[in-house]
Each structure stands twice: as C-alpha cells, then as structure tokens.
N, C-alpha and C positions, 0 to 999 in steps of 0.2 A: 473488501477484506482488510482487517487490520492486523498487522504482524510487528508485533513488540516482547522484547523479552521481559522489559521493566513491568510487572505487574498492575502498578498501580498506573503509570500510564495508559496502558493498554485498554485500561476503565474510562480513563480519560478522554481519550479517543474516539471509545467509543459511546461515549456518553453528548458529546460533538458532533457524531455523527447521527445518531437520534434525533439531536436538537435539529440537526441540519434538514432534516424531515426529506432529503434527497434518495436516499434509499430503500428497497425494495426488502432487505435482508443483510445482515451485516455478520459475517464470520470472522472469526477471532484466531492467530495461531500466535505461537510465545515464541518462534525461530525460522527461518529463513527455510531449512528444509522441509519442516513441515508442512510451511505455509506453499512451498511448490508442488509436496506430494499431495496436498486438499487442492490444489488448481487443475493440480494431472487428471485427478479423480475426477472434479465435476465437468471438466471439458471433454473429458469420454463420453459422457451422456451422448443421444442426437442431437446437436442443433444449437448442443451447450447451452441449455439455459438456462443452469445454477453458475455457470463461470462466471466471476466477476468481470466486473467492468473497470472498476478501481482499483488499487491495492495501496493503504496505506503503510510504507513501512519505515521501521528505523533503517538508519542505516550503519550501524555498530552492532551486529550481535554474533552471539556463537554460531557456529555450524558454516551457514550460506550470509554472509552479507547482504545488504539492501540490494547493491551493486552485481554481485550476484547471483544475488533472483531476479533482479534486473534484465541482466546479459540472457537470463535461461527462458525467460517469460518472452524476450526478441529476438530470440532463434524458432520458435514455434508457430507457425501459422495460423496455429489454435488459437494461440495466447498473446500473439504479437498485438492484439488490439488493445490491452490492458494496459490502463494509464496508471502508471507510478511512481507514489506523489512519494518524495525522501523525508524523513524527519531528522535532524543530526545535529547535537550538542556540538560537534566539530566546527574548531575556527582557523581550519585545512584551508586553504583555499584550492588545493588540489582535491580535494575530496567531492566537492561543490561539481569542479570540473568533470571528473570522473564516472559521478551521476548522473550528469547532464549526456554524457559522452555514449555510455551503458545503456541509453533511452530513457532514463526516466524523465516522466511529464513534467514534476516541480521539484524544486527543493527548498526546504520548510528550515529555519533553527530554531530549536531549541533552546531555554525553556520558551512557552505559549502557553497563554492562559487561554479557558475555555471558552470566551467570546469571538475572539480573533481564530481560535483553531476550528468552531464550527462554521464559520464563515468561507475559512479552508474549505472545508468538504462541502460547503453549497456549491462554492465556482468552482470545483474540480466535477461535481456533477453533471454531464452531460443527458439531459432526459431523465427518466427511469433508470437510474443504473441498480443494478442489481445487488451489489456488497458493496 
C-alpha cells in the first residue's frame, strides 16, 4: 500500500513499485485515515489476504500521520505484521527517532529519484508481498 497526499508523488511511488516487480497488487490512498480504514477493511476478510504486507508512507500528512498509522497498524494483531517503510522531506532528527520508535521498518528522505526509490521497495520486499 502506498499512502501519500502529494499527488504526484504518490505516482511516483508507485510507479517504483511496478518497476520493483515485488508486488502482487499495489493500493494507493491520499491520507493516513484512509489508508487505515482500506487496512481495517481488507484484514476483515478470512485469513487476510488482500491485507498488505508493506505500507509505504509519508510521513507529514493531514488527518493521521505516518507515525500514526504506524502506532494503530502496532496495536492490532491483524496488522501488527505490516512493515512501514516512512518517507519524509524532515531534517527532524527527532522525527527519524519517532518512526523508528512507532515501529516502523525504514526510514527513507526525501527528495528520491526513481532508481534508488525502486530499489527501496525490492529490499523492503519480503517474498510475495501483497501491496
């Protein structure tokens, strides 16, 4: 799953993650709430298995932050398995912290070109992941 508000990033991304040839299906959401009500959703299924396995997201946006959807995806036993890779133009060093602290798996900054960021989502691919 890739969840970015920036539009044209969000293309980007998942344009990286195609190339990455890692994935099974890649869903798209523009904010941090959304992108947890489409996880709630497909982890309801039996067996979960449209839930992603990845999520790439920013980590600055409206609504729910990277951070968290972070925190709410590591309270869930459903969802606890889902690696979350951060993207973030921040030169915070407590934000880096924060992410890392939240559970997420990487943190990425921003800008990335498209060679180095599909490369991202190969080694964040573990098997078959699903989004």
């Amino acid at each position: 799953m890739i969840v970015e508000d920036d539009p044209d990033l969000r293309i980007l991304v998942e344009v990286a993650a195609n190339r990455a040839e890692a994935y099974s299906s890649i869903v798209t959401e523009s904010d941090g709430q959304a992108a947890l009500a489409r996880i709630r959703e497909l982890s309801a299924v039996a067996d979960h298995p449209a839930c992603p396995d990845v999520v790439f997201t920013d980590l600055d946006m409206p609504g729910l932050t990277g951070i968290q959807l972070t925190r709410e995806l590591q309270r869930d036993p459903v969802t606890k398995h889902i690696r979350v890779a951060v993207f973030t133009a921040s030169n915070i060093p407590h934000d880096n912290e924060a992410a890392r602290a939240a559970g997420c798996y990487a943190v990425f900054k921003k800008p990335v070109g498209l060679r180095e960021l599909t490369e991202i989502m190969r080694s964040l691919a573990i098997g078959p992941a699903k989004a």
